[in-house]
Every structure is written in C-alpha cells, then in structure tokens.
FITIFI-772475 format. One line per field, with one value per residue (C-alpha): y, x, z; residue number from 0. Coordinates in steps of 0.05 Angstrom, whole numbers, always signed. Example, Ala and Ser with C-alpha at 12.3 -4.5 7.8 and 13.67 -1.06 7.14 Angstrom:
# FITIFI-772475
y (-90,-21)
x (+246,+273)
z (+156,+143)
n (0,1)
This chain:
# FITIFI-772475
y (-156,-204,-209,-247,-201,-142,-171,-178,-100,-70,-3,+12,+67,+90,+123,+145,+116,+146,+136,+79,+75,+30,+8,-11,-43,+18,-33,-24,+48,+84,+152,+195,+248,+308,+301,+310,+316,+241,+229,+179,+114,+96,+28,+9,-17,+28,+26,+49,+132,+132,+158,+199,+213,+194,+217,+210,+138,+120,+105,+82,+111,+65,+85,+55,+59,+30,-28,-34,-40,+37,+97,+140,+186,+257,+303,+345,+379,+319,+269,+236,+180,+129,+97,+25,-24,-94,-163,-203,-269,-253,-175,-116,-67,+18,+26,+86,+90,+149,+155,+210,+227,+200,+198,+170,+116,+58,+16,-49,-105,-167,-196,-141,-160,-199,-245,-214,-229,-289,-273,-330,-361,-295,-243,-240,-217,-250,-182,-163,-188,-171,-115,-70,-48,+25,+61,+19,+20,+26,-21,-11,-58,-78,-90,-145,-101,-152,-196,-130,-142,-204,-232,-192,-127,-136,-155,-85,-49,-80,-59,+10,+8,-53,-93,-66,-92,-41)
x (-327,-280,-222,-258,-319,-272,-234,-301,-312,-321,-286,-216,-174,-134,-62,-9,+51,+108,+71,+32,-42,-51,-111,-117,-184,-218,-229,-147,-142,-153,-128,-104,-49,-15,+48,+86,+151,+194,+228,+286,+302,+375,+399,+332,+316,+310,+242,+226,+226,+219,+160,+108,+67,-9,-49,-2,+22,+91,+71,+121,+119,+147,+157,+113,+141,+208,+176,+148,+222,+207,+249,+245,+193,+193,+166,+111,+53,+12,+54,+10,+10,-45,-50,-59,-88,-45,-67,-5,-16,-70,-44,-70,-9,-25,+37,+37,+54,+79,+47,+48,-17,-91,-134,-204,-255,-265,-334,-301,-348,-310,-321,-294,-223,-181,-120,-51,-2,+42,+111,+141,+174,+219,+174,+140,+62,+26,+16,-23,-96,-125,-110,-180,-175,-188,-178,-173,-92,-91,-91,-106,-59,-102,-62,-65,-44,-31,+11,+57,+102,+139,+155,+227,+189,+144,+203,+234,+167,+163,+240,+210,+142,+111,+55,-10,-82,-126)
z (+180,+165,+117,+58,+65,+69,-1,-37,-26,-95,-72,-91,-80,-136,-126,-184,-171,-223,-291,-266,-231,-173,-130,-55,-28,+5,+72,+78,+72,+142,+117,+74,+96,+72,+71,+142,+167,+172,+222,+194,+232,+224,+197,+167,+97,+40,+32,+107,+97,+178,+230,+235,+298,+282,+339,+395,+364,+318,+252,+206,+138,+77,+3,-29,-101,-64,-46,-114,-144,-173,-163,-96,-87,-106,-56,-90,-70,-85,-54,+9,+53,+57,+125,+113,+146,+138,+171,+198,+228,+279,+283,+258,+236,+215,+162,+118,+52,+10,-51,-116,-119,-96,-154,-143,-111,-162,-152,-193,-216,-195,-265,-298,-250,-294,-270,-248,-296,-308,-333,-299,-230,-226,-217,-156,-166,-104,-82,-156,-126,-206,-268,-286,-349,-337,-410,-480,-464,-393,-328,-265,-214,-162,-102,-41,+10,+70,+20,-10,+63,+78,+144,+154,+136,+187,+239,+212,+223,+293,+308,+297,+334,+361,+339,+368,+356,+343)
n (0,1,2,3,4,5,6,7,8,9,10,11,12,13,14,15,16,17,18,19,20,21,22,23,24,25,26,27,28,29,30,31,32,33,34,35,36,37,38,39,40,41,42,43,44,45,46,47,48,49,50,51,52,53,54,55,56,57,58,59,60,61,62,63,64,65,66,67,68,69,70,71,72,73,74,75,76,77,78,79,80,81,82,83,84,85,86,87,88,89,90,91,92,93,94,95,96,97,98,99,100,101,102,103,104,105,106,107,108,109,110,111,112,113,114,115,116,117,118,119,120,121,122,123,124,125,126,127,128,129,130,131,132,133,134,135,136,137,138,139,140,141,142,143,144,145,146,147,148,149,150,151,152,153,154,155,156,157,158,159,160,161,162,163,164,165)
C-alpha cells in the first residue's frame, strides 16, 4: 500500500495530549507501549527523551507534546509511547512518541475533515492534515505524521540510530 492509499485510510488514532485530543492515521501507528525505561542521549534536542530497545533494535523516543510547542510530559500511569511509522525521502524511520494517554480508534468520513487552520505565515500547521469536529465545542487535530519532523530532526534521529528500511 502506498502512501496516498495509506492517507485516505479512514482510521485514526486518538491520543490526549495535555488538555488537547490529537489523531494519527492508524497506517502510521505500529505500536502502542507502556511506558519503559529511557535511556537519555546526551547533547540532543529537547524534544528527544532518548532510547528504548524495541526488540533487539534502538528506538528513539521523542516527546511528543515537546515537539508540539506544549509543556514536558508528566509521567503517569497512562503516559505511553506510540511507535510511529514516518516516511523520509525514500526511508522508512520507527520513532516513538510519548504521549498522555491513548484514547480510541476514530472511523472519520473524509467529508466530515475540515481544513487545518489559517492563523497566518507565523504559525506553522503543515503538519495539521484536517480538524474533526468531535463534540459541539471540541476538535480533534488530525495530524500528518511524516510532515511533524523536519530535515535536522531527522539528522538528530539518525545521530542516534541510523536510518533503516524496514
């Protein structure tokens, strides 16, 4: 299956992120983890939390709500890591990423996905694929997992493990 078929997947997972509900296309999520002992990297960003070992192979761990420009995550007993998929270039990357809390497997119709939102140049949504309006006063952020890392996050992640097709 290719990326665009993968994308058109009505499946989302849905993960609490502080306050806020996020979604991740279920074709990126490989996992779901309790939480594990991190092993910290020195000298990396703030973001990257460190390593875990997956099987017998390094996978590095990111907070997720970090990289979202949110507070650090709290360690609770719901606290998890999703093991992501993420398509760079022609490579195939397994990055976990902390989150609060899982909370359930959306079926989305795609014409009930509305836009991201606009609030000008500044803020930086090409990561936002849509917003599902979940309750009458709540959204749903419906996120483009291969576009949430940029280039010199994936030549951190690499410093850390190499790129490996899978």
């Amino acid at each position: 299956m290719d990326k665009e078929d993968k994308l058109k997947m009505n499946s989302f997972l849905s993960f609490k992120l502080g306050e806020e509900i996020f979604a991740a296309n279920v074709s990126k999520v490989l996992n779901i983890l309790e939480m594990v002992k991190i092993t910290k990297v020195p000298k990396c960003p703030d973001y990257m939390k460190g390593v875990i070992n997956l099987r017998g192979s390094i996978l590095p761990v990111i907070d997720t709500r970090i990289k979202l420009g949110m507070t650090v995550t709290e360690m609770t007993a719901n606290t998890c890591i999703l093991v992501l998929d993420i398509d760079y270039q022609k490579d195939s990357i397994h990055i976990g990423g902390l989150v609060d809390s899982v909370q359930e497997v959306l079926e989305i119709d795609p014409d009930k996905i509305l836009p991201p939102p606009n609030i000008g140049s500044k803020f930086q949504s090409e990561f936002i694929y849509g917003m599902y309006k979940f309750k009458e006063d709540q959204f749903i952020m419906l996120l483009d997992m291969d576009k949430l890392f940029s280039t010199e996050d994936f030549e951190n992640i690499n410093d850390i493990t190499p790129i490996v097709e899978y």
